[in-house]
Residue frames as a rotation matrix with the C-alpha (Angstrom) as fourth column:
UNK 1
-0.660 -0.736 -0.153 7.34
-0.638 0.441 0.632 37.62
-0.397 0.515 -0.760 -3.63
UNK 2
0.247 0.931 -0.270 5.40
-0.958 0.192 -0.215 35.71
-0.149 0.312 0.938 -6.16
UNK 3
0.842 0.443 0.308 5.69
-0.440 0.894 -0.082 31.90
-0.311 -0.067 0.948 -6.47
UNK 4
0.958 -0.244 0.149 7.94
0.163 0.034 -0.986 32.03
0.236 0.969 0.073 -9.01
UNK 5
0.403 -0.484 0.777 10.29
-0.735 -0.677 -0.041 34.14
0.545 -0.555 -0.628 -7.28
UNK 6
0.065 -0.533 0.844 10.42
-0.998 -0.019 0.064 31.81
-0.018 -0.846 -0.533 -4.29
UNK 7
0.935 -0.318 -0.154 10.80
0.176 0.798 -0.577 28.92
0.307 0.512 0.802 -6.49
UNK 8
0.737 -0.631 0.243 13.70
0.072 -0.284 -0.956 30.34
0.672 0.722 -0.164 -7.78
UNK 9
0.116 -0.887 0.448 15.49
-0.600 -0.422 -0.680 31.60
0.792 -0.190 -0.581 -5.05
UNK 10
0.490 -0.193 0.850 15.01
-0.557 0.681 0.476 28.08
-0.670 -0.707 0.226 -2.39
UNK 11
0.925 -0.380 -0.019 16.56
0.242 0.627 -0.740 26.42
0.294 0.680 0.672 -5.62
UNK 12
0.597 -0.689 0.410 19.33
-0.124 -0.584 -0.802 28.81
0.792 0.428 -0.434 -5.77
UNK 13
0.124 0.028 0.992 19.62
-0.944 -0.305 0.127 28.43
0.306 -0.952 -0.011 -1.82
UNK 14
0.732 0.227 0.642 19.16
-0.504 0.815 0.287 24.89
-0.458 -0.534 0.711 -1.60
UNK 15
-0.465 -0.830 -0.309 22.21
-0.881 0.401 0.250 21.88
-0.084 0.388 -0.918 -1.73
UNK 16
0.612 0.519 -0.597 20.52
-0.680 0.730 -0.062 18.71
0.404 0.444 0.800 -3.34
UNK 17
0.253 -0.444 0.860 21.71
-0.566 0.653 0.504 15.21
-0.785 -0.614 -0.086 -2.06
UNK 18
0.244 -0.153 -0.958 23.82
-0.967 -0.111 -0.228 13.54
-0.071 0.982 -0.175 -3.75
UNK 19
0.900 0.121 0.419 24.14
-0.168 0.983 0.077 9.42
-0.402 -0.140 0.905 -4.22
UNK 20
0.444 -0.892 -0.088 27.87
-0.876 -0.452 0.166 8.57
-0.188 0.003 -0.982 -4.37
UNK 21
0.301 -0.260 0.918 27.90
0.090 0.965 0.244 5.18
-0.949 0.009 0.314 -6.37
UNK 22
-0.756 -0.271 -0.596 29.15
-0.526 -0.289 0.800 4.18
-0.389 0.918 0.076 -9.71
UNK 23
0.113 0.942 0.316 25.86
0.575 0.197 -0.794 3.34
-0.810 0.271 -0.520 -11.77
UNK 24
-0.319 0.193 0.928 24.66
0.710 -0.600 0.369 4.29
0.628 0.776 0.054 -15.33
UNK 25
-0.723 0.206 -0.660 23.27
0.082 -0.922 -0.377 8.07
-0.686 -0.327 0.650 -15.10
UNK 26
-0.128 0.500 0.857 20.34
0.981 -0.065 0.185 9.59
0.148 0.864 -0.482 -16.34
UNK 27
-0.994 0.106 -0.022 19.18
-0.088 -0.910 -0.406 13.63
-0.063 -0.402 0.914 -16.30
UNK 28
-0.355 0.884 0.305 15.45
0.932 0.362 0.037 14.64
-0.078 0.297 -0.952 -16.33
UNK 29
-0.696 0.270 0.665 13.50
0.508 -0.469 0.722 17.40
0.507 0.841 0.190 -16.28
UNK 30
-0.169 0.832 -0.529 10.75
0.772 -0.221 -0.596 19.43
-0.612 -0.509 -0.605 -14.01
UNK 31
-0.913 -0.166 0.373 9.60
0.226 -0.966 0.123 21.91
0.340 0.197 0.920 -16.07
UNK 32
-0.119 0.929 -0.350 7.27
0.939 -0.009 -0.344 24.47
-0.322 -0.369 -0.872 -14.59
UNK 33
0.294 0.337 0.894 5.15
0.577 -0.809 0.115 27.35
0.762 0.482 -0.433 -16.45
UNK 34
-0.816 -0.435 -0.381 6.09
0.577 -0.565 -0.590 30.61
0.041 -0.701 0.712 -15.31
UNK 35
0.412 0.836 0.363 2.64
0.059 -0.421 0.905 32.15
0.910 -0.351 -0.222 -13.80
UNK 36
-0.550 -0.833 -0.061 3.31
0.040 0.046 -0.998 33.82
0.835 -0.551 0.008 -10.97
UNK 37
-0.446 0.267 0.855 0.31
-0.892 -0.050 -0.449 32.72
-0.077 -0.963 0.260 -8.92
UNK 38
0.293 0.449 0.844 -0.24
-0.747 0.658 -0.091 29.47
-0.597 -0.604 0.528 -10.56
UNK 39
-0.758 -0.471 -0.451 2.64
-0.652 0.549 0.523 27.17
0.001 0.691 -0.723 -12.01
UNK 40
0.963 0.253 -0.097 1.67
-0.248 0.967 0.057 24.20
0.108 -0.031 0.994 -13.49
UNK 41
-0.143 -0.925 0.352 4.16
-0.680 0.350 0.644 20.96
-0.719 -0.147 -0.679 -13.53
UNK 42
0.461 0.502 -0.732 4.41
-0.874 0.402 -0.274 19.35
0.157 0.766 0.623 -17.07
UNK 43
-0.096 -0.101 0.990 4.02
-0.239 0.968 0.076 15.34
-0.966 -0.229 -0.117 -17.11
UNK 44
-0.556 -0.315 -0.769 4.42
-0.819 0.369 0.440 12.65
0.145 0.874 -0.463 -19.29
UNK 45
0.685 0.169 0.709 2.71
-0.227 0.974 -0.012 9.14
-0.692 -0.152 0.705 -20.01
UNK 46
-0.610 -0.755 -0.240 5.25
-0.591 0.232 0.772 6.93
-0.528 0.613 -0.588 -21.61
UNK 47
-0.212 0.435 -0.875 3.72
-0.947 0.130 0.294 4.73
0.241 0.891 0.385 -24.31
UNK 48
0.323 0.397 0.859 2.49
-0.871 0.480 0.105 1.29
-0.371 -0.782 0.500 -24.11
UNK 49
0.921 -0.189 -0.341 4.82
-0.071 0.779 -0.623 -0.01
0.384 0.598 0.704 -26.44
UNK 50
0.547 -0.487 0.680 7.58
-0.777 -0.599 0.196 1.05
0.312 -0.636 -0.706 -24.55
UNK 51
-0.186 -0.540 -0.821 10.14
-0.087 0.841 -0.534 -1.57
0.979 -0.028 -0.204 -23.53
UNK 52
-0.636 -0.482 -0.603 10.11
0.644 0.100 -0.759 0.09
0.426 -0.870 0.247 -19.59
UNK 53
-0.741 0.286 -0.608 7.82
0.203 -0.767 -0.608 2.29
-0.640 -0.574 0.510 -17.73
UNK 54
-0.745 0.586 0.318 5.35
0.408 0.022 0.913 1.45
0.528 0.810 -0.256 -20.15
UNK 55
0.255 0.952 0.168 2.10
0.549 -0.286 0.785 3.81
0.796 -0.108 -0.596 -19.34
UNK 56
0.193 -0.244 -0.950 3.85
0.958 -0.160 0.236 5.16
-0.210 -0.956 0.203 -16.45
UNK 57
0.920 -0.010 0.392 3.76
0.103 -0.958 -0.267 9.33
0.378 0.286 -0.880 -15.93
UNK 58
0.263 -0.760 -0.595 7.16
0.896 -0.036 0.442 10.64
-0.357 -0.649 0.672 -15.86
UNK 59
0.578 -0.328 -0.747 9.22
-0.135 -0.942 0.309 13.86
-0.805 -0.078 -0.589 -16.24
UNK 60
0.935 -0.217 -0.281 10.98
-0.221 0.263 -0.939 14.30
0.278 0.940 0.198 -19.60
UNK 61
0.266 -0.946 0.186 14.77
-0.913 -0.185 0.365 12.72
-0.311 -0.266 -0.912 -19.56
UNK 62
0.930 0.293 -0.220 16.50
-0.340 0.915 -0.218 9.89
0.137 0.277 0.951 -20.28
UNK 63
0.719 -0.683 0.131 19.86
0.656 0.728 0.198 8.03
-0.231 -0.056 0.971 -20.18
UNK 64
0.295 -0.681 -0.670 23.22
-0.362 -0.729 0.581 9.85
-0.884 0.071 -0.461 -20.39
UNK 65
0.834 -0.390 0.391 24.55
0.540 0.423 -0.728 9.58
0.118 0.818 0.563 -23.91
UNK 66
0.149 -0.958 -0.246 28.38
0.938 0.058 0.342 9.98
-0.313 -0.281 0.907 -24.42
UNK 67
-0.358 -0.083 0.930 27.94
0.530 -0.838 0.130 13.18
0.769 0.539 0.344 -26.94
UNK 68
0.712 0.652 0.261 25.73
0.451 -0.709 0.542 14.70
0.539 -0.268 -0.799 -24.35
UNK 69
0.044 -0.765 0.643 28.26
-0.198 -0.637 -0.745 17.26
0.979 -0.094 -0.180 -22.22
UNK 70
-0.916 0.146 0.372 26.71
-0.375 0.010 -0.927 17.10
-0.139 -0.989 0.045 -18.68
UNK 71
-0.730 0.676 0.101 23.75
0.683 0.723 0.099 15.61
-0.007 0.141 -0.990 -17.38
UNK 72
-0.318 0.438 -0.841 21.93
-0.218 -0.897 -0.385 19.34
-0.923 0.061 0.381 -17.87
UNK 73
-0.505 0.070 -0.860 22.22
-0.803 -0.405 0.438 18.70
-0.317 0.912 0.261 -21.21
UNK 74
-0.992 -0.001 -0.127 20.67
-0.004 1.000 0.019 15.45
0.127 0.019 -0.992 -21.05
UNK 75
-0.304 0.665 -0.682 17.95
0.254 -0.634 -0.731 16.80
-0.918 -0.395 0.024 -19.27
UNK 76
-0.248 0.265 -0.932 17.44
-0.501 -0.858 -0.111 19.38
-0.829 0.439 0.345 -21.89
UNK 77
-0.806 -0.145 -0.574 17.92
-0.569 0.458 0.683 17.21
0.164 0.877 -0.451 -24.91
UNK 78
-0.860 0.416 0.297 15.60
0.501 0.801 0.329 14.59
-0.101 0.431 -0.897 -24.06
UNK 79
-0.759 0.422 -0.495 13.14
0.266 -0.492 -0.829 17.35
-0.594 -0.761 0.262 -23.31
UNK 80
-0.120 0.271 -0.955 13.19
-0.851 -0.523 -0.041 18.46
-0.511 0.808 0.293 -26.63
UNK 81
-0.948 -0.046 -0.313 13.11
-0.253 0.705 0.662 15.18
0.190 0.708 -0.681 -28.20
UNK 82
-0.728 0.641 -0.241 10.12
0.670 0.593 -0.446 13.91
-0.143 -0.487 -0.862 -25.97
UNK 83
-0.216 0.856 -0.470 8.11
0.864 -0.057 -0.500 17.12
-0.455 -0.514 -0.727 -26.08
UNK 84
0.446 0.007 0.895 9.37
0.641 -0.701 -0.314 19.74
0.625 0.714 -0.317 -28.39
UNK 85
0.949 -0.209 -0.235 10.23
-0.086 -0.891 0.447 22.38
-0.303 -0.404 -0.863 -25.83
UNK 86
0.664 -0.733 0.151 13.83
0.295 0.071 -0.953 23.60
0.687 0.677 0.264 -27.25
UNK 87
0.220 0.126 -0.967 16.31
0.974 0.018 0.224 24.11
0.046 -0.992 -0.119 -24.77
UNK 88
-0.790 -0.440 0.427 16.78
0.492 -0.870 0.014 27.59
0.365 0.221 0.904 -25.47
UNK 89
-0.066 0.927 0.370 13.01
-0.271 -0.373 0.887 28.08
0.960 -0.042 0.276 -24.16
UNK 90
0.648 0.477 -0.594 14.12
0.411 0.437 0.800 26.71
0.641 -0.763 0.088 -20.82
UNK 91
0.015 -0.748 0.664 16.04
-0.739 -0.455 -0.497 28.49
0.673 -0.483 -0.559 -17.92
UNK 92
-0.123 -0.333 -0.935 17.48
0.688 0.650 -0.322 25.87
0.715 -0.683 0.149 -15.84
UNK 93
0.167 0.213 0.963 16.89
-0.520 -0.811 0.269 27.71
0.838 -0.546 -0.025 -12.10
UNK 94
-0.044 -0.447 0.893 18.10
-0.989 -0.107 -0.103 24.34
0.142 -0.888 -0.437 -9.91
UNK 95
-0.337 -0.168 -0.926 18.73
-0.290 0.955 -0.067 20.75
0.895 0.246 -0.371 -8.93
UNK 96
0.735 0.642 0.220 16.51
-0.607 0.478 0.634 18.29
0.302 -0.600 0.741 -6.85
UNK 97
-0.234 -0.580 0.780 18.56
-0.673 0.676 0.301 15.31
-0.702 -0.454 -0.548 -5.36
UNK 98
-0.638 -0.592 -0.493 19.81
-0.747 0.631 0.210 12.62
0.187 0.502 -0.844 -6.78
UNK 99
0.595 0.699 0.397 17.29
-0.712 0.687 -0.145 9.63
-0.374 -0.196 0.907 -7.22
UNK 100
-0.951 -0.300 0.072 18.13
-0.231 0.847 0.478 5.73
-0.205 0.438 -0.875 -7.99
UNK 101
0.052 0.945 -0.323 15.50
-0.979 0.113 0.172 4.50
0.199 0.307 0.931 -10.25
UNK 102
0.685 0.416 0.598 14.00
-0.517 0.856 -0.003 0.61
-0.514 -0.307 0.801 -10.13
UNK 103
0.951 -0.272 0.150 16.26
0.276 0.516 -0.811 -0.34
0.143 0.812 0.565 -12.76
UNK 104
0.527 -0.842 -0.115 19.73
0.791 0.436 0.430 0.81
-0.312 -0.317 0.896 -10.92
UNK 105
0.214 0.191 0.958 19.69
0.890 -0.442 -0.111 4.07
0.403 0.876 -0.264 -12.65
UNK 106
-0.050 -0.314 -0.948 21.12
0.892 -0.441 0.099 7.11
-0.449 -0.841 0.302 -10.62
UNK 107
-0.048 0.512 0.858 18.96
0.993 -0.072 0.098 9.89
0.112 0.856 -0.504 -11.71
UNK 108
-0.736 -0.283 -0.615 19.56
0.473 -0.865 -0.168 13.88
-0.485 -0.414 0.770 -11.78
UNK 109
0.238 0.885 0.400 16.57
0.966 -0.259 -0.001 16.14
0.103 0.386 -0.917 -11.90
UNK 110
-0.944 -0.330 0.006 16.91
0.327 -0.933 0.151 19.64
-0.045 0.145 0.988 -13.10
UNK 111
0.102 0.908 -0.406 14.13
0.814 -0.310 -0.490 22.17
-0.571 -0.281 -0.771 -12.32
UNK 112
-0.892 -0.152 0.425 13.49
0.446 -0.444 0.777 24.34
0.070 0.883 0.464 -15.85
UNK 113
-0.063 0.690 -0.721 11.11
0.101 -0.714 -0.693 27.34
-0.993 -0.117 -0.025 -16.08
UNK 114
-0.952 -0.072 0.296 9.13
0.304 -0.309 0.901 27.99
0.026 0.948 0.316 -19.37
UNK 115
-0.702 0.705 0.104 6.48
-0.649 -0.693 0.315 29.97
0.294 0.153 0.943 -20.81
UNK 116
-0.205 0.866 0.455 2.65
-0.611 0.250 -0.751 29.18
-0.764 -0.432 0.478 -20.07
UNK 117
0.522 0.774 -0.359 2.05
-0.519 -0.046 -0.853 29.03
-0.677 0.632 0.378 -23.72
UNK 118
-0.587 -0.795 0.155 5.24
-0.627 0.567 0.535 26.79
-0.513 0.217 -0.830 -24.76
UNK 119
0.452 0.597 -0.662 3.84
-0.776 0.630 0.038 24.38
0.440 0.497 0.748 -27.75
UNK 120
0.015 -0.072 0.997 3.83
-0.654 0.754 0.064 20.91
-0.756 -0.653 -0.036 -25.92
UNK 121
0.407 0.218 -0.887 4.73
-0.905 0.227 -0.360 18.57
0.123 0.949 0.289 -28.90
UNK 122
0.024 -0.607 0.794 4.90
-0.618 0.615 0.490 14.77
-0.786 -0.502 -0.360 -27.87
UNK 123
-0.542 -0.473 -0.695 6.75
-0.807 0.522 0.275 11.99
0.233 0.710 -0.665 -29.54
UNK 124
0.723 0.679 -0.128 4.10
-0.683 0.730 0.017 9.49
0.105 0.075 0.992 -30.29
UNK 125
-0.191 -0.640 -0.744 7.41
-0.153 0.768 -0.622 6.83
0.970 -0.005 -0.244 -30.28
UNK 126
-0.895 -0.417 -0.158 7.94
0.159 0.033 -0.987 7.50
0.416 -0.908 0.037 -26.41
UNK 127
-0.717 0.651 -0.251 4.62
0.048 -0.313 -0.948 9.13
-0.696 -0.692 0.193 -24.75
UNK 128
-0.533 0.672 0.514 0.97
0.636 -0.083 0.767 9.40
0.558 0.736 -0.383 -25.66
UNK 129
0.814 0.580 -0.044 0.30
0.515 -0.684 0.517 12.23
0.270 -0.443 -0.855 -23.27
UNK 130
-0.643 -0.766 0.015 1.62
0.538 -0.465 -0.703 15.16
0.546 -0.444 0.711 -22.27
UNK 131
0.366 0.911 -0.190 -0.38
0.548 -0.046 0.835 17.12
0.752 -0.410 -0.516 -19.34
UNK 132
-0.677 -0.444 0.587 0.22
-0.103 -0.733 -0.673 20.03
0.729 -0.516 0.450 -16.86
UNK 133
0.256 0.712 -0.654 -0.62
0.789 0.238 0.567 19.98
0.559 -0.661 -0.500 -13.15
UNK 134
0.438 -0.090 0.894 -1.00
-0.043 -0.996 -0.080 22.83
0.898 -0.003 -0.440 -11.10
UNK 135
-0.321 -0.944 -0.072 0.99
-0.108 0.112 -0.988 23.05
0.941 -0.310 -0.138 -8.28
UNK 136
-0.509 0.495 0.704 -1.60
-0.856 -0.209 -0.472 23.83
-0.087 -0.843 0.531 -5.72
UNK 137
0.138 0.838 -0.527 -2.97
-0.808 0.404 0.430 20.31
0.573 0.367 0.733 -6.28
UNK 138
-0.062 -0.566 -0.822 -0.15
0.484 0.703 -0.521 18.39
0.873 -0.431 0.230 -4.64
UNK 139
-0.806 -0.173 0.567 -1.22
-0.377 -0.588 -0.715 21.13
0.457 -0.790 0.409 -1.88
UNK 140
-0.200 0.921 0.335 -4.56
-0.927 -0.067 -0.370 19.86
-0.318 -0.384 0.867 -0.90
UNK 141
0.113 0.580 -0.807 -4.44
-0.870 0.449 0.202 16.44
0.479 0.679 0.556 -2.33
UNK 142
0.607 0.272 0.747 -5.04
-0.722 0.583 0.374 12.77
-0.333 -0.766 0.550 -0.76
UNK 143
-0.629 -0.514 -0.583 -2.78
-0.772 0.499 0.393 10.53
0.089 0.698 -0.711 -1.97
UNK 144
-0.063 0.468 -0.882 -4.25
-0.720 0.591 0.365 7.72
0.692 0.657 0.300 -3.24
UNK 145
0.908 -0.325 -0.264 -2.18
0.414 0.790 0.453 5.04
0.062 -0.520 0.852 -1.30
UNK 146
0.335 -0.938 0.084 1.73
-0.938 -0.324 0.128 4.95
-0.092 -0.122 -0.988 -0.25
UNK 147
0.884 -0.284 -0.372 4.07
0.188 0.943 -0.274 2.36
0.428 0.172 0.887 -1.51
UNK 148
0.664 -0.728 0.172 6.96
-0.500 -0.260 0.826 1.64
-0.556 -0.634 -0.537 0.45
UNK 149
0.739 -0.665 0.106 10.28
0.438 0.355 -0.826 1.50
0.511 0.657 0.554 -1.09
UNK 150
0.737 -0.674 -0.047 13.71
0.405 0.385 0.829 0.75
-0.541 -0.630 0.557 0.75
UNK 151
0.775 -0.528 0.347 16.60
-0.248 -0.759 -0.602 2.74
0.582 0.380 -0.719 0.06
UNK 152
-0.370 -0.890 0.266 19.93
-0.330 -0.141 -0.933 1.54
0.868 -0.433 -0.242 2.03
UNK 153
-0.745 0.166 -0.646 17.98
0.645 0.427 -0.634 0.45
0.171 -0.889 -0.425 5.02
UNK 154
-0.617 0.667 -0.418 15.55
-0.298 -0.689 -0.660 3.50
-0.728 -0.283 0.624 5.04
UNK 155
-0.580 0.655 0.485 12.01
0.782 0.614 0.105 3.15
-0.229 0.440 -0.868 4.33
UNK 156
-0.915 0.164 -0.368 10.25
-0.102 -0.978 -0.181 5.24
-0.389 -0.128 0.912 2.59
UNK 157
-0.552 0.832 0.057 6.46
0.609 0.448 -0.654 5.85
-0.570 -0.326 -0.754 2.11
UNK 158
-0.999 -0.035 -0.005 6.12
0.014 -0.525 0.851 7.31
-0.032 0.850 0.526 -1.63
UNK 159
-0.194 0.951 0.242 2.44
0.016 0.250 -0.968 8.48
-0.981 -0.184 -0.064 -1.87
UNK 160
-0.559 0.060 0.827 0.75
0.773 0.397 0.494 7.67
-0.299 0.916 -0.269 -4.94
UNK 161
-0.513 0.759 -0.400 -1.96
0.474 -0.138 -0.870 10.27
-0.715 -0.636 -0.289 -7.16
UNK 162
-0.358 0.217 0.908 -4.65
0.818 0.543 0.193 10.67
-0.451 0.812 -0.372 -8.89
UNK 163
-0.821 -0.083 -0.565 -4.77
-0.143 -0.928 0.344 13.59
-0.553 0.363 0.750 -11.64
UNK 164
-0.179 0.894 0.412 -8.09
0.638 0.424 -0.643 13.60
-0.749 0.148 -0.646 -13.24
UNK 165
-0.636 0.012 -0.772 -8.08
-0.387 -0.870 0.305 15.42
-0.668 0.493 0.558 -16.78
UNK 166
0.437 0.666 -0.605 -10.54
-0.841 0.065 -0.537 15.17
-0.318 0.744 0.588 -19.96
UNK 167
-0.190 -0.680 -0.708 -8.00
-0.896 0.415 -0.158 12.77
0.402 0.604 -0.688 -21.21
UNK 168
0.584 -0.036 -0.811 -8.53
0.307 0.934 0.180 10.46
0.751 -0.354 0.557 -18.18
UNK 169
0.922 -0.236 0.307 -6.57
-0.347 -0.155 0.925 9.73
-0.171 -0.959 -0.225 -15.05
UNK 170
0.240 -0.961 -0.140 -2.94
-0.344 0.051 -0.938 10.16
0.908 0.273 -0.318 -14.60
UNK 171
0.987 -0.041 -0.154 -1.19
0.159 0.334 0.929 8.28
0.013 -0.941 0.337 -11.64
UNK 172
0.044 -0.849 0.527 1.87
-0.755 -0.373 -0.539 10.48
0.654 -0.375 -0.657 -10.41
UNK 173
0.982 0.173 0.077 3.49
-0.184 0.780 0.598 7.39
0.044 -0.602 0.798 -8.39
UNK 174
0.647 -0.756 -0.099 7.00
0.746 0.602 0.284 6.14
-0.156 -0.258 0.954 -7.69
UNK 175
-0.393 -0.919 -0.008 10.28
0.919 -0.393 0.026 7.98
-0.027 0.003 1.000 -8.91
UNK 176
-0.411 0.061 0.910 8.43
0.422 -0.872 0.249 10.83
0.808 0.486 0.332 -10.26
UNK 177
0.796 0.605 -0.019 6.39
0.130 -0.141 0.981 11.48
0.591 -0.784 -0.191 -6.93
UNK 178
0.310 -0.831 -0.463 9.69
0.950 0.251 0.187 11.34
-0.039 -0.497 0.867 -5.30
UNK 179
-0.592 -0.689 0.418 11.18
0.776 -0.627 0.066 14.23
0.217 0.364 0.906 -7.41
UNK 180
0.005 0.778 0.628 7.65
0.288 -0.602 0.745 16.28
0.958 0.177 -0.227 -6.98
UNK 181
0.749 0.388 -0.537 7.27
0.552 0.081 0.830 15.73
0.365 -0.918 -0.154 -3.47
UNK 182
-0.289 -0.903 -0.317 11.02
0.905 -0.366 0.218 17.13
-0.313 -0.223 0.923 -3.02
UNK 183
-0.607 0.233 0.760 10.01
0.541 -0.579 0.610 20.20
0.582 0.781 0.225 -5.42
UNK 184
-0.089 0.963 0.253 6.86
0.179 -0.235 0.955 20.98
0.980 0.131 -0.152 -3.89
UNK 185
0.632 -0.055 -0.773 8.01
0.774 0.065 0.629 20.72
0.016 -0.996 0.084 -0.13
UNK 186
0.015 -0.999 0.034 10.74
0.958 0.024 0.287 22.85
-0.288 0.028 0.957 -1.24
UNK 187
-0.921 0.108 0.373 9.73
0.131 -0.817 0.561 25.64
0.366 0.566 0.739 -3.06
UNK 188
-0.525 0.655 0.543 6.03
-0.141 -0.696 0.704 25.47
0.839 0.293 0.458 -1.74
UNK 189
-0.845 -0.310 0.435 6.05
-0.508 0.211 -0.835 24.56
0.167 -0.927 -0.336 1.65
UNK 190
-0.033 0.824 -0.565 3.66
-0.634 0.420 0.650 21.64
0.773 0.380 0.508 0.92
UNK 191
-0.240 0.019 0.971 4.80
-0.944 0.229 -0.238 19.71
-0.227 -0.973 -0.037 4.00
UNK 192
0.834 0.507 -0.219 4.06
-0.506 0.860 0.064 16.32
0.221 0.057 0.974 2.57
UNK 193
-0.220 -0.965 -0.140 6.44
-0.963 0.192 0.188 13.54
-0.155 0.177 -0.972 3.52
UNK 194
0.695 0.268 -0.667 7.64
-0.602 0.724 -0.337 10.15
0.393 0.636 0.664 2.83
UNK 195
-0.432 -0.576 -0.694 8.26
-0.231 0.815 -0.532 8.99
0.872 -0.069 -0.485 5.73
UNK 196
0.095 0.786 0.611 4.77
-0.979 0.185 -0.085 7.94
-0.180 -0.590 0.787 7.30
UNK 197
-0.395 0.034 0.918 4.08
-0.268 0.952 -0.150 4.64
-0.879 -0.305 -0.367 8.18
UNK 198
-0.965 0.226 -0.134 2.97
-0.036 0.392 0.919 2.27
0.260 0.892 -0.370 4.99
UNK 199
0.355 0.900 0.251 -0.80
-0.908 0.396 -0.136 1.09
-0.222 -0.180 0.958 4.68
């Protein structure tokens, strides 16, 4: 079974947690290239004019809007708004748990397979990078540091890290590390958790 494969079928296999409050909603995004001995995972930097999450690497998505049907389609939409990728070029293939963001924000990630060679076409409004990591990096990497962030009484011990491309350095850190670490333990039996002790 290639990579791909057993993505696909711990997704299919697997019941995401779900956060049972009433809170705005957003959807996001994981998309990973389909290679079937090395995905990548495309990121974002959001812009530095930004209002929120200015410079910060996330996963395309954004806020439910009322037109949007489900948060899938949310997902999808901003995908295409933020990066080009239509959603007709993506195969939804599974949900991550439910995340609350810093801002109160009760977020659904959707895990979306597309091509290697998918034009990557960001919206200079929202992001000034887009950038693919390979999956085997979060296998062998140090995190940086670990910030701890409280959840209901549970602590948790989110590692930070650093992606080093031509562009520069990307720091994969808070929500979005969350959603990866889930992913990546899941599908690639990375074993990392986030719930070691803080530094």
């Amino acid at each position: 079974m290639d990579l791909i494969e057993q993505l696909v079928t711990r997704l299919q296999n697997y019941t995401p947690r779900s956060i049972d409050e009433d809170m705005p909603e957003a959807g996001i995004l994981v998309p990973v290239t389909r290679h079937p001995e090395q995905p990548n995972i495309i990121l974002t930097r959001r812009a530095q004019h930004m209002n929120t999450h200015k410079g910060q690497v996330a996963f395309p998505g954004g806020k439910h809007d009322d037109d949007d049907e489900s948060l899938m389609h949310t997902a999808l939409r901003e995908c295409h708004e933020e990066i080009g990728i239509p959603k007709n070029k993506v195969e939804i293939v599974g949900q991550l748990s439910q995340v609350i963001s810093l801002h109160g924000i009760r977020v659904t990630p959707y895990v979306g397979l597309v091509d290697e060679d998918v034009e990557l076409i960001p919206n200079l409004d929202e992001l000034d990078s887009i950038f693919k990591v390979p999956t085997s990096f979060f296998s062998d990497a140090v995190p940086k540091r670990r910030d701890k962030m409280t959840y209901k009484g549970m602590a948790l011990s989110v590692p930070s890290y650093d992606f080093d491309t031509e562009e520069g350095t990307f720091e994969i850190w808070g929500l979005s590390a969350i959603v990866l670490v889930e992913l990546m333990n899941l599908a690639f039996d990375t074993d990392i958790t986030i719930f070691e002790q803080c530094n």
